[in-house]
C-alpha positions in Angstrom: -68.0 -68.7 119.5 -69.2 -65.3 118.0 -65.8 -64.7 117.9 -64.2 -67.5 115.5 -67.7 -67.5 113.6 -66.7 -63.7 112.1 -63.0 -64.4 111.7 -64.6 -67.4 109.3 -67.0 -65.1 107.2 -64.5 -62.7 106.9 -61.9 -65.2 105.6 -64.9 -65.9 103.4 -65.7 -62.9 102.1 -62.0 -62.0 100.9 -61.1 -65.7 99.4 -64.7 -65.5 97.3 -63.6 -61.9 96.1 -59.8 -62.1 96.0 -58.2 -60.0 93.3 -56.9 -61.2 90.2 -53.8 -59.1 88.7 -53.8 -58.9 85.4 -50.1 -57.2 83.5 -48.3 -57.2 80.0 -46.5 -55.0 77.7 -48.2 -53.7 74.1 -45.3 -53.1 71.2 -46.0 -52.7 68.1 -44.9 -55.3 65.2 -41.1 -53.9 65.3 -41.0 -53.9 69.6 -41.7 -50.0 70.1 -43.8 -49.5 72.9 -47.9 -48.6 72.2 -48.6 -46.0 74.6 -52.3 -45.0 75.6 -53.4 -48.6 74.4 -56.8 -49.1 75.6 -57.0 -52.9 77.6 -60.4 -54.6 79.2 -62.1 -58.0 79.8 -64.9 -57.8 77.9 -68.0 -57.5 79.9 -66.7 -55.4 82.4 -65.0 -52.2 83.4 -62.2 -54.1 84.6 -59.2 -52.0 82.5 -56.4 -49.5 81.9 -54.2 -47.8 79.6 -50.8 -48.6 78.7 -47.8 -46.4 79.7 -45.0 -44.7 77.9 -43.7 -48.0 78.2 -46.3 -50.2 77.2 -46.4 -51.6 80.3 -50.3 -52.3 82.1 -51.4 -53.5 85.4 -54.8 -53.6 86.9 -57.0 -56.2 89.4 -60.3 -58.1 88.6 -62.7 -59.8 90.3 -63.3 -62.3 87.4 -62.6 -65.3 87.3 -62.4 -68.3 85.3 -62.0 -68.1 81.8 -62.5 -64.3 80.5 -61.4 -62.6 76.9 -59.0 -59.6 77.2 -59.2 -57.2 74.2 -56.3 -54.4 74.1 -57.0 -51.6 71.0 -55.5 -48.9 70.0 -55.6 -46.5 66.9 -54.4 -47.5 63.4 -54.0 -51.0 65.1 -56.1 -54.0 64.7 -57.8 -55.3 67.9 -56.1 -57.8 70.0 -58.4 -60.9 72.0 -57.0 -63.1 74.2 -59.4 -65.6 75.8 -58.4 -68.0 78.9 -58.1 -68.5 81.5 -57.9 -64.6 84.1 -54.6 -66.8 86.4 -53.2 -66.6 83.1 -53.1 -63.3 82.1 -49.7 -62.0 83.6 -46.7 -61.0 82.2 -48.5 -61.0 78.9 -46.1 -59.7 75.9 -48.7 -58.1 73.0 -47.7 -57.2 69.6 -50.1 -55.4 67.9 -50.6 -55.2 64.1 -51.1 -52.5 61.8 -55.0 -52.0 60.8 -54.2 -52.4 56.9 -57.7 -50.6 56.2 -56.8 -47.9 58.7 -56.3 -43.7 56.8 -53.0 -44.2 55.0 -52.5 -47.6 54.3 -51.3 -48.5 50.6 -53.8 -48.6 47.7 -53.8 -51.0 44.8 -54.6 -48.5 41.9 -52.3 -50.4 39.2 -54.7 -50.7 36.5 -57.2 -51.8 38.8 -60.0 -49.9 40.7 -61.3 -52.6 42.7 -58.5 -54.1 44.8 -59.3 -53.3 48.4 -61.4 -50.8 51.0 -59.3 -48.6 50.0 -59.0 -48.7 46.2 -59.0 -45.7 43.8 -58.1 -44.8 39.9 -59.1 -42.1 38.1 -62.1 -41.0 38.8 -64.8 -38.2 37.9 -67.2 -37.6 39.8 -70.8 -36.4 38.1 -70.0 -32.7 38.7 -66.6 -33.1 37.2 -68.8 -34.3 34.1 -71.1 -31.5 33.5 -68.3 -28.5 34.7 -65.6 -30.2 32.6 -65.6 -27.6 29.4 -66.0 -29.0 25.8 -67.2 -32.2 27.0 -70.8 -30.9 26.9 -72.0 -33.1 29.6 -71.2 -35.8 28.3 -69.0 -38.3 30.5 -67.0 -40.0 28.0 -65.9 -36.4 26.8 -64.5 -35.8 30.3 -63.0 -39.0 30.7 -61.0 -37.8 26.9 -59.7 -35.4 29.4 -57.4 -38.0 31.2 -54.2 -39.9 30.7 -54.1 -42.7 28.8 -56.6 -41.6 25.7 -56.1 -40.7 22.6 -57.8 -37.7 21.0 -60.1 -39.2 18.6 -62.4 -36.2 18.3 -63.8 -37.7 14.7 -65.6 -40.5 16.4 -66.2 -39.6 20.5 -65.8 -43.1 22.4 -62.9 -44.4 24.3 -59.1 -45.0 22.7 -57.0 -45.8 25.3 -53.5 -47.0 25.2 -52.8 -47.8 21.4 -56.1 -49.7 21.4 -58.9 -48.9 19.4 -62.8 -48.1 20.3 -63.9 -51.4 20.4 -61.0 -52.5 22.9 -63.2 -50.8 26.0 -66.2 -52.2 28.0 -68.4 -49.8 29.9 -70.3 -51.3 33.2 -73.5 -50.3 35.0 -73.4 -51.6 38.8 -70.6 -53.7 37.4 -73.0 -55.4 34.2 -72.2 -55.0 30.4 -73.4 -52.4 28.6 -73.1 -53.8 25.4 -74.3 -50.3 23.2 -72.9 -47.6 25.7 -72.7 -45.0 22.6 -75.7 -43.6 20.5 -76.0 -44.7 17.1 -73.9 -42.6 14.7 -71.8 -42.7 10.9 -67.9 -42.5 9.6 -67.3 -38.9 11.2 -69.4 -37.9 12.7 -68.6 -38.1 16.5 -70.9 -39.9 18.7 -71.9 -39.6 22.5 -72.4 -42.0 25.3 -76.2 -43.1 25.9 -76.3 -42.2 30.2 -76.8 -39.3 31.7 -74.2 -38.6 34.4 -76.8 -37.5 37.3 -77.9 -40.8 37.3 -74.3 -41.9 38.7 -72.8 -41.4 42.0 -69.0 -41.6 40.6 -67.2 -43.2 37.7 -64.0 -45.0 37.7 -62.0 -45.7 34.8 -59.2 -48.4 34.5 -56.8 -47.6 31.6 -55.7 -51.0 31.9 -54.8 -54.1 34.1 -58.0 -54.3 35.8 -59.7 -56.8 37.4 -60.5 -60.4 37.0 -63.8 -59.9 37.5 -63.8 -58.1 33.8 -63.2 -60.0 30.7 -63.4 -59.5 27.4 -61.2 -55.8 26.2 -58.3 -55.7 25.5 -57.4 -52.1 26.6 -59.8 -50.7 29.2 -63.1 -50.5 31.5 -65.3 -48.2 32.6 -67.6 -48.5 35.4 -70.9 -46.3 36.1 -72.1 -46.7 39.7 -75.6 -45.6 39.9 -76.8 -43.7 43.1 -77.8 -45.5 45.8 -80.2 -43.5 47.8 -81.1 -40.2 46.7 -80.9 -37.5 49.0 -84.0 -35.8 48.7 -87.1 -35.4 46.6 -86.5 -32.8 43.2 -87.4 -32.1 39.8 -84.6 -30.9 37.6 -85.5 -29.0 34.3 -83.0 -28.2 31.5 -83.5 -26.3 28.5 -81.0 -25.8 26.5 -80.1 -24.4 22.7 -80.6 -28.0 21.1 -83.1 -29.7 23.2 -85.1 -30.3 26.4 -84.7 -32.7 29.6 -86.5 -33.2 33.0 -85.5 -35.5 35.9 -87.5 -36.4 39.0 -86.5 -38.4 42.0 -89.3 -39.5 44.7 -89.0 -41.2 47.9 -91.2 -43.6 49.9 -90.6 -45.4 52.8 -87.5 -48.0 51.7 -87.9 -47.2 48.0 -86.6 -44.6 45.7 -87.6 -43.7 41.7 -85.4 -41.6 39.8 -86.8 -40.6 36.4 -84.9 -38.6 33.3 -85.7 -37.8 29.8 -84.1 -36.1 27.4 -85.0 -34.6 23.5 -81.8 -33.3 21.4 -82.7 -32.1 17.8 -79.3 -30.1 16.4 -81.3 -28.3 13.9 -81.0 -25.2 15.8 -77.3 -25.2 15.9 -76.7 -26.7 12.0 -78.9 -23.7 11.2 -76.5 -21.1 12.3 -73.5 -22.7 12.3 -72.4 -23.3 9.3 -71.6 -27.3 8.5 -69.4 -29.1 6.0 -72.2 -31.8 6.1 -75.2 -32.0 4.3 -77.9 -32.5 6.5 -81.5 -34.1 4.8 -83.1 -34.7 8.0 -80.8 -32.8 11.0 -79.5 -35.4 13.8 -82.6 -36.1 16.4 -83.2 -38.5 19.7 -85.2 -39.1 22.6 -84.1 -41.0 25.1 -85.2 -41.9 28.7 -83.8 -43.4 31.5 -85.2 -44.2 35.3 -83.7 -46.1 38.6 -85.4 -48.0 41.1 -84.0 -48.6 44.6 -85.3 -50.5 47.3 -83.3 -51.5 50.4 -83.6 -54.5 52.5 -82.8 -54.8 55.7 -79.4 -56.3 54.7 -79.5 -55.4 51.0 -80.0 -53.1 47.9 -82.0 -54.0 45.0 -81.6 -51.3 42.1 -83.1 -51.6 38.5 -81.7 -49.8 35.4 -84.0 -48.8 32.6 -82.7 -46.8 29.2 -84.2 -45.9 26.1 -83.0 -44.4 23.1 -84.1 -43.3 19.8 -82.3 -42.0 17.1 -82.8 -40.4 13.6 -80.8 -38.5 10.8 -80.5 -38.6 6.8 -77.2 -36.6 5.4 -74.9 -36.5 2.0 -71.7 -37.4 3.3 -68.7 -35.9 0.5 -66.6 -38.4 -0.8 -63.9 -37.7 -3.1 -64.8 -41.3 -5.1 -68.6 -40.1 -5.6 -69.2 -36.9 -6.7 -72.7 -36.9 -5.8 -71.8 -38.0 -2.6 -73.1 -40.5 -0.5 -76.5 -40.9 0.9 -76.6 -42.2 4.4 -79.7 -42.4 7.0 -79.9 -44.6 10.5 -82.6 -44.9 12.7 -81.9 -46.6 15.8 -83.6 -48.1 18.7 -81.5 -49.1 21.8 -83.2 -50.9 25.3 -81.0 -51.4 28.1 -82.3 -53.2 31.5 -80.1 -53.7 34.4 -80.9 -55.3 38.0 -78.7 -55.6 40.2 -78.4 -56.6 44.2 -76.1 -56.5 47.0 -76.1 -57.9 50.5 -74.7 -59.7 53.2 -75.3 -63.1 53.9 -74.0 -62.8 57.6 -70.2 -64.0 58.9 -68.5 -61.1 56.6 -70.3 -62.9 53.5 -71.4 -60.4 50.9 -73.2 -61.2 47.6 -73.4 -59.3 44.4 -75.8 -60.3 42.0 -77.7 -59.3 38.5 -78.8 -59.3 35.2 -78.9 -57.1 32.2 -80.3 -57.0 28.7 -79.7 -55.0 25.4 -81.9 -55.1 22.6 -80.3 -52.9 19.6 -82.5 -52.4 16.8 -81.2 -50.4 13.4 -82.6 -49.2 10.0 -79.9 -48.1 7.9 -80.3 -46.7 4.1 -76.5 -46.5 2.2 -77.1 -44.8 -1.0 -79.5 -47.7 -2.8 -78.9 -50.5 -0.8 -80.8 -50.8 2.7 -80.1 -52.7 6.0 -81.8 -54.0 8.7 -80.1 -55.6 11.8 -81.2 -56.3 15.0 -79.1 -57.5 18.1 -80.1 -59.4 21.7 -77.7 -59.5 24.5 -78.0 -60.5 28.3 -75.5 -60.9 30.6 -75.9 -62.9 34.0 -73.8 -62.6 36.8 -73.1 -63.7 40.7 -70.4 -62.6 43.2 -69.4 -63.8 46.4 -66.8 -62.3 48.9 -65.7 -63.6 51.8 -63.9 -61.2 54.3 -61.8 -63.7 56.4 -59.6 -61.0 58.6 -58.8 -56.8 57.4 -55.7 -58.8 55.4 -57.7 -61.5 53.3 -60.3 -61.1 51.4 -61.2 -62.9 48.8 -63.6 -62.6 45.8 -65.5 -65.1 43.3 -68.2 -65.7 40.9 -69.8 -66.9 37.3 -71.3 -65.2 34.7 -72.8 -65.8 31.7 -73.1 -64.0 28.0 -75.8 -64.6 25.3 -75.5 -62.2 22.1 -77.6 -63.0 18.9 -77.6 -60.7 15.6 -79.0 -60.7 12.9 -78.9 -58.8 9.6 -80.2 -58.3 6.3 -79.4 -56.0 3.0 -81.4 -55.5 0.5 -80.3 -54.2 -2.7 -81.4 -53.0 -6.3 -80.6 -56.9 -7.5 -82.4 -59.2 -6.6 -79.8 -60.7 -4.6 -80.0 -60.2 -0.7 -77.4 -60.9 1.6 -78.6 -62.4 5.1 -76.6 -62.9 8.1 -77.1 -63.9 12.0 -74.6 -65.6 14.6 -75.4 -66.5 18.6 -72.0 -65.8 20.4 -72.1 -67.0 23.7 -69.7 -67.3 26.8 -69.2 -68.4 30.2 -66.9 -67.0 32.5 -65.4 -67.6 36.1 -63.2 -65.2 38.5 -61.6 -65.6 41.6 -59.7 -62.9 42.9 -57.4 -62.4 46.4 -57.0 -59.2 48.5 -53.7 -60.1 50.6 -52.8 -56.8 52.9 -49.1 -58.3 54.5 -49.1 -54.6 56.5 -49.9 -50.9 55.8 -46.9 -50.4 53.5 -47.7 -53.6 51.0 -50.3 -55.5 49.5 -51.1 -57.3 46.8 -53.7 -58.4 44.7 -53.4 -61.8 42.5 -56.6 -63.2 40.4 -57.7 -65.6 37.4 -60.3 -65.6 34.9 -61.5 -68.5 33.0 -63.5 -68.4 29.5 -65.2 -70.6 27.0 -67.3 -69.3 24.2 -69.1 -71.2 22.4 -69.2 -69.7 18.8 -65.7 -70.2 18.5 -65.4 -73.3 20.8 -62.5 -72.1 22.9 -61.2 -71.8 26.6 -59.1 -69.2 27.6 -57.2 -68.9 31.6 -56.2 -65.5 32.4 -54.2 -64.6 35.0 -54.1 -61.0 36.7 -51.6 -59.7 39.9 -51.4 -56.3 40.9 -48.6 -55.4 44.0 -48.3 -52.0 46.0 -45.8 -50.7 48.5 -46.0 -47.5 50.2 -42.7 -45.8 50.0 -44.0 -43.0 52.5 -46.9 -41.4 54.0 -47.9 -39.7 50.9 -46.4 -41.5 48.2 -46.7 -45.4 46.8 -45.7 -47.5 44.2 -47.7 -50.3 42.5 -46.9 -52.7 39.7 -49.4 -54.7 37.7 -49.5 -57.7 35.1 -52.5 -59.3 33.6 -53.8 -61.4 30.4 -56.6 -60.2 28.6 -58.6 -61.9 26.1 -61.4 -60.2 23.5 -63.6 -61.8 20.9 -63.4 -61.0 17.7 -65.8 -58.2 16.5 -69.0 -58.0 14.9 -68.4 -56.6 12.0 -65.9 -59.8 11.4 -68.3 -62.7 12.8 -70.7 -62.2 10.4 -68.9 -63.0 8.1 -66.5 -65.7 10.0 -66.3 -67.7 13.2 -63.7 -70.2 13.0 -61.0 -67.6 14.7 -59.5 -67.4 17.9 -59.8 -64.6 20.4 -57.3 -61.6 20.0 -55.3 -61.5 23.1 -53.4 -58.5 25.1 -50.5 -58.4 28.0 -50.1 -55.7 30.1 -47.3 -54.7 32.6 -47.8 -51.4 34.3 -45.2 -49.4 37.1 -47.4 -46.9 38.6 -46.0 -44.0 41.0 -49.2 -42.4 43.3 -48.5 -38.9 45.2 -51.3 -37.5 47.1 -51.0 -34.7 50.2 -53.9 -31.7 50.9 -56.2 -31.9 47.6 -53.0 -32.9 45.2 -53.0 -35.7 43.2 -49.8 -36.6 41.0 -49.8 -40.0 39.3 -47.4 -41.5 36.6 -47.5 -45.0 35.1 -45.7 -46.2 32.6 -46.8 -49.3 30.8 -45.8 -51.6 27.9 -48.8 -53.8 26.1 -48.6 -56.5 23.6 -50.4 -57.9 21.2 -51.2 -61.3 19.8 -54.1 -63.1 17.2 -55.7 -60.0 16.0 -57.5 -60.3 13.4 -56.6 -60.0 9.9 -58.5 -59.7 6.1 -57.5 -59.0 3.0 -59.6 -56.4 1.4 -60.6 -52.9 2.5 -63.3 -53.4 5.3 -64.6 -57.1 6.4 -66.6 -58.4 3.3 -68.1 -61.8 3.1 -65.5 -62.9 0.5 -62.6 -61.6 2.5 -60.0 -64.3 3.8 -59.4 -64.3 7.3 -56.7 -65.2 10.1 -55.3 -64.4 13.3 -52.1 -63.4 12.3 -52.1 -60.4 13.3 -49.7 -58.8 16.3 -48.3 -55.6 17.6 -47.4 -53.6 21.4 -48.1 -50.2 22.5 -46.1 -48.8 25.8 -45.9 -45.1 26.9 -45.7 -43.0 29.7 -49.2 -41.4 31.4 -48.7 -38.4 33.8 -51.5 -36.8 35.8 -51.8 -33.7 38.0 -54.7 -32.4 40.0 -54.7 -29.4 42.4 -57.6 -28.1 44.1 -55.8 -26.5 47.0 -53.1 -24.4 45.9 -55.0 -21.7 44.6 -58.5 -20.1 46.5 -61.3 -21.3 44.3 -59.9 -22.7 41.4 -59.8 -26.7 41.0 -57.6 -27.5 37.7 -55.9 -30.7 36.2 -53.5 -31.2 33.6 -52.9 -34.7 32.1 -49.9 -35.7 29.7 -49.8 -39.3 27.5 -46.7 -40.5 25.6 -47.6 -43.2 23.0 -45.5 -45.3 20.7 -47.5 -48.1 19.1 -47.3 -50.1 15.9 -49.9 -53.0 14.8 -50.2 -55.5 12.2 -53.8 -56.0 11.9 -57.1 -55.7 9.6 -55.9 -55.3 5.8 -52.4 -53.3 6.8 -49.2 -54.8 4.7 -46.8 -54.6 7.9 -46.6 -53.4 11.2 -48.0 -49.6 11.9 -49.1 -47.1 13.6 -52.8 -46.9 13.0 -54.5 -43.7 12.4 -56.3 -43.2 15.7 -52.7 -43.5 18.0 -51.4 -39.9 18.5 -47.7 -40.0 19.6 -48.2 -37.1 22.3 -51.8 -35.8 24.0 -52.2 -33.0 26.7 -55.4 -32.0 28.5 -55.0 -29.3 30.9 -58.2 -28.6 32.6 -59.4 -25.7 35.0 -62.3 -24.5 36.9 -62.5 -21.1 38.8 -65.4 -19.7 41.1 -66.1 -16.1 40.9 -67.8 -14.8 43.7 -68.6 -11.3 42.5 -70.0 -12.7 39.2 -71.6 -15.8 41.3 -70.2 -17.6 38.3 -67.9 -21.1 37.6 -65.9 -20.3 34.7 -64.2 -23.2 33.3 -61.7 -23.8 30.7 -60.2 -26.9 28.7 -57.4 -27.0 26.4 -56.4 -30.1 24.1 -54.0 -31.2 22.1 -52.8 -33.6 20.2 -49.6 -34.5 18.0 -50.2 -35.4 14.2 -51.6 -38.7 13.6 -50.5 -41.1 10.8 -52.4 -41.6 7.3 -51.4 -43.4 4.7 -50.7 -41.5 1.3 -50.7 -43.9 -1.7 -48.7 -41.5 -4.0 -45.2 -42.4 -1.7 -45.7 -46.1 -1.8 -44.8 -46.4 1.8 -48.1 -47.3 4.4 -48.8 -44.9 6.7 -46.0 -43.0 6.1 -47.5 -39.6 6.5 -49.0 -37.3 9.3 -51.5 -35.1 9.8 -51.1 -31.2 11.2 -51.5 -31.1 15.4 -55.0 -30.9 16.5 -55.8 -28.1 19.1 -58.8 -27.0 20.6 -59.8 -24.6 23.8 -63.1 -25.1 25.0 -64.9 -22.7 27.5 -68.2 -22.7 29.5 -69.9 -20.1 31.9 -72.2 -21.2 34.6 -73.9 -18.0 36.2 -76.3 -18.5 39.2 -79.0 -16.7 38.8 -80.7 -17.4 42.6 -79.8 -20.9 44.3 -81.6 -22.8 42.0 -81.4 -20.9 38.8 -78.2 -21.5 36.2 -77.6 -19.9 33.1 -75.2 -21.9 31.1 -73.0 -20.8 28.1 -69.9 -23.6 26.4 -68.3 -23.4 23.3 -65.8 -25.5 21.9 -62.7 -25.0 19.9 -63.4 -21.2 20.6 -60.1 -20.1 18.9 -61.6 -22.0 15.2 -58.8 -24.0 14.9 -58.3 -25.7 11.5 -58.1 -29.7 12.8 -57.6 -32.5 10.3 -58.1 -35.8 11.2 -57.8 -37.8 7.9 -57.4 -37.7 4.2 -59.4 -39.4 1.8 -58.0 -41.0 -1.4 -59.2 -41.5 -4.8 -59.5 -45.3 -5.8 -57.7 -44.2 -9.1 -54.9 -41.9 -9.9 -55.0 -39.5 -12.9 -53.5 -38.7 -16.0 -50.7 -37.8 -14.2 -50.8 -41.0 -11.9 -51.5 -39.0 -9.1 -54.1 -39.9 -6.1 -56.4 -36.9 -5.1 -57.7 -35.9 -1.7 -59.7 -34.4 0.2 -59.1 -33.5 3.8 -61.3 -34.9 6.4 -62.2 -32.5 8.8 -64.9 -31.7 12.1 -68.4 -31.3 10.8 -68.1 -27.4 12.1 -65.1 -25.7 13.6 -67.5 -24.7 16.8 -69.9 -26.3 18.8 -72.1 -24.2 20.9 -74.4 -24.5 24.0 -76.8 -21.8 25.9 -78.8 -23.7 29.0 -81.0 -22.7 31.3 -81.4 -25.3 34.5 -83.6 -25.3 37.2 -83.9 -27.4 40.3 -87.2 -27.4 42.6 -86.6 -29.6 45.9 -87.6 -29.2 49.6 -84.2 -27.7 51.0 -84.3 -25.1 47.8 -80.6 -25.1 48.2 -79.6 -27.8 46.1 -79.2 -27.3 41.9 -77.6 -29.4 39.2 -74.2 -27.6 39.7 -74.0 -28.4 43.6 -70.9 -26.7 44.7 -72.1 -23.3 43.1 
């Protein structure tokens, strides 16, 4: 009896733990064997490890139904749930984990297409090292292919477009007066301080759905996050004074900056071909607040900006010349938020506001105008697997201006529109492996001023041609609205409308970066009048048209050479337009057929120095010369300039700065100027127009207080 009862517990025992034997084969997606795949039920530490073959084999104790997961590097992660008298002879093909180091990019015109995305991009020290740009960001961006050297006016002209043919962004909402207020000529800068930004990226063209309303470009300013530590920054430099301050507090962050420029100093020793009444002088101040949730980031954006200057501008048709002051108020409010709302659901939300207030005085005639703008905006995206993705949202535009000149006569002339829009995007992320991917979107507009709707559509597709090179191709429609300076005076137009189809050829290995694209944009319904500048007597139309394609090639090197980071850009541009009051098709004054930008920055260690250097150039731009009866027949001499800056630490915290540009006084011309009448001999005069000084000069002293005492405004020095 004792007997048979322990043959029966042991048979027991055994059945009620009998071993399960679990066995496949891991390939990858073209059959080659995964070796050192790692395979387990979940749960447990039932497992093992693929061989060189790919074959497995190991025993459980489980039983039932139990979920198998198999990983391995570079590969997304297998589950297999059922049944454990299932799982033999399994055959596993993994696939490639399209998010994994290496895998292809979409950076065709777009900077927003992916994990993985990338354009152009300068970071804030690239900014403020970046000689002749003076710390100012859209200076440095000049440095890169795809602009045109406009140094006359300072903002963006990219790709045969003009100024007002790029948006700038802040945490992805318009900035709708990114530069501060300035006159014909004299160059303007943009309103942000580049400290306040952890990166910029800068889309030269076919960017992303999510954008509307440019025709060439965007530019998008990604404030910081969280700060790093607590500081106070101090600058004082030859033309003015700033201080910044970040604090930290449980989940919050303030960042605070403020900034007076007054050129007086400068116009006082260098001598100026203006003639300044009251010299060029701002304030402006600007301050972030961050607080994170447990699943989120609120930030809000606050910028203010005062300006002020009276001059005599020459002018070849008044003798006396012309009498021209502007002072200028700008507010600019952003709030922005971004979360997750759970199952891979993210959401991007915010508002901003611009109110744009100016004073202007043009010989005996004053102006007043004023403009509101806000611009509403919310973002969804769904991550449904590492090879879809999928974005979508709304947003809405309000703009009211108003102006009013007032005159000798007592005639005044009044104006005021409200153009508003509503917009909606939807835009795909489709990874098909590591080697391709592609990214296809639409954008839908109506705006109400001018009572239209407009679809565009946007694709972008990439292939990795090897582990260090790709090439990407992009298409996309672009609509713009026409500008203010014509919808005062006229809303029953359509929208001016772009097409652009990019090839793009990325390189990148050990701290290189080559990059050529070539592109070819055309354009349709620009705008068209009849006299000199928009006028409310002028006839308009949208028959306007034109293309621009060229060829943009960009190096960067930061490893060849010990200590010395450097990057030379190159932009071929043939363009014609027929637009505004030109007779026929031509190239407009601002499209120079060739620019180069070769930029470098070398650390000294002895002198405990980053000496930096910045060449430009530019091929002759067209004018037109009314004394050969052919329009814009002419061209104007090659502009060059070399630019240089010295930063010397003094201790870790202490830099003495030193920049000039154009150090060699080159003789630039931008423009000539006409006569309205010819003379006795029938004859136009001119008169060249030219920089305001041949040199621009700056001597700074900064100084950083923080905790660590090791961090300063120039980080890497």
């Amino acid at each position: 009896m004792k007997l048979t009862f322990t043959i029966t517990f042991t048979l027991l025992v055994l059945f009620t733990h009998a071993q399960t034997a679990i066995t496949g084969k891991v390939t990858d997606n073209k059959g080659i064997p995964i070796t050192g795949a790692n395979i387990y039920l979940d749960g447990t530490y039932d497992g093992s490890s693929s061989n060189e073959h790919g074959d497995f084999s190991f025993s459980t104790t489980q039983n039932g139904q139990q979920t198998l997961i198999i990983s391995f590097l570079s590969f997304e992660t297998y589950t297999l749930s059922k049944d454990v008298t299932e799982m033999s002879n399994l055959k596993v093909s993994l696939k490639e984990d399209v998010n994994s180091l290496g895998s292809v990019i979409l950076n065709a015109g777009t900077f927003s297409a992916g994990d993985n995305s990338k354009a152009s991009v300068l970071n804030p020290l690239d900014i403020v090292t970046t000689a002749g740009a003076a710390g100012d960001y859209i200076g440095a961006f000049q440095t890169l292919p795809g602009t045109s050297n406009v140094a006359e006016d300072g903002r963006l002209f990219v790709r045969g477009g003009d100024a007002n043919e790029t948006n700038i962004y802040i945490d992805g909402l318009r900035v709708f007066q990114p530069f501060a207020a300035t006159t014909n000529n004299i160059p303007t800068r943009g309103r942000f301080s580049p400290f306040l930004f952890k990166g910029t990226n800068f889309s030269t063209g076919g960017y992303s759905a999510e954008y509307g309303d440019a025709l060439s470009s965007v530019l998008l300013l990604n404030t910081i996050d969280e700060p790093e530590q607590e500081k106070t920054d101090l600058s004082f430099i030859s033309v003015g004074l700033g201080i910044g301050n970040t604090q930290k507090w449980k989940k919050n962050s303030l960042s605070v900056n403020a900034f007076y420029l007054n050129l007086k100093p400068y116009q006082e020793i260098i001598s100026q071909r203006v003639d300044w009444i009251k010299p060029f002088e701002s304030f402006s101040g600007e301050t972030v607040y961050r607080h994170k949730f447990n699943n989120g980031l609120l930030k809000i954006y606050g910028g203010l900006s005062y300006t002020d200057f009276e001059l005599n501008q020459e002018d070849i048709n008044v003798p006396e010349g012309v009498n021209f002051a502007l002072r200028n108020r700008n507010l600019y409010l952003n709030s922005s938020y971004q979360g997750s709302l759970g199952n891979d659901w993210k959401i991007t939300s915010g508002v901003s506001f611009a109110n744009d207030d100016n004073d202007i005085k043009v010989i005996s005639t004053d102006v007043d105008n004023q403009e509101n703008s806000f611009h509403f905006k919310l973002k969804l995206k769904k991550r449904f697997s590492n090879r879809f993705k999928l974005n979508f949202g709304a947003e809405q535009f309000i703009n009211t201006f108003s102006e009013e000149a007032r005159t000798s006569t007592p005639e005044n002339f009044k104006s005021s529109f409200d153009n508003n829009s509503t917009a909606a995007f939807t835009e795909a992320n489709i990874f098909f492996s590591k080697k391709l991917a592609m990214q296809i979107g639409v954008r839908g507009v109506h705006n109400t001023l001018l009572d239209y709707t407009k679809v565009s559509p946007r694709a972008s597709l990439a292939y990795k041609t090897s582990s260090k090179s790709q090439i990407s191709l992009a298409y996309g429609d672009f609509y713009q609205a026409p500008s203010q300076e014509v919808l005062r005076y006229e809303t029953d137009l359509d929208p001016e409308k772009s097409s652009h189809y990019i090839l793009n050829y990325l390189y990148q290995n050990n701290g290189r970066t080559f990059r050529a694209e070539g592109y070819y944009k055309s354009y349709q319904s620009l705008i068209k009048f009849d006299t000199e500048i928009p006028e409310f007597n002028s006839l308009y139309s949208n028959q306007g048209d034109g293309y621009a394609a060229g060829l943009d090639i960009f190096w960067r090197d930061n490893k060849s050479i010990k200590n010395l980071e450097y990057w030379a850009s190159y932009s071929y541009l043939n363009t014609e337009r027929d637009y505004q009051n030109y007779p026929n098709r031509a190239t407009p004054n601002f499209a120079g057929e060739h620019n180069l930008s070769l930029v470098t920055k070398y650390w000294v260690n002895d002198w405990k120095s980053l000496i930096s250097t910045t060449y430009n150039f530019a091929s002759g731009r067209p004018y037109n010369d009314p004394n050969t009866g052919i329009f814009q027949n002419q061209k104007t001499r090659t502009y060059n300039a070399l630019n240089f800056s010295w930063a010397y630490l003094i201790s870790q915290q202490k830099i003495l700065y030193l920049s000039v540009s154009n150090v060699l006084g080159f003789d630039n011309v931008f423009n000539y100027q006409y006569s309205n009448t010819p003379d006795s001999n029938g004859t136009f005069a001119r008169r060249p127009i030219r920089p305001n000084a041949d040199r621009f000069f700056i001597v700074g002293f900064f100084w950083t207080i923080s905790d660590n005492k090791t961090d300063n405004q120039l980080d890497n020095l």
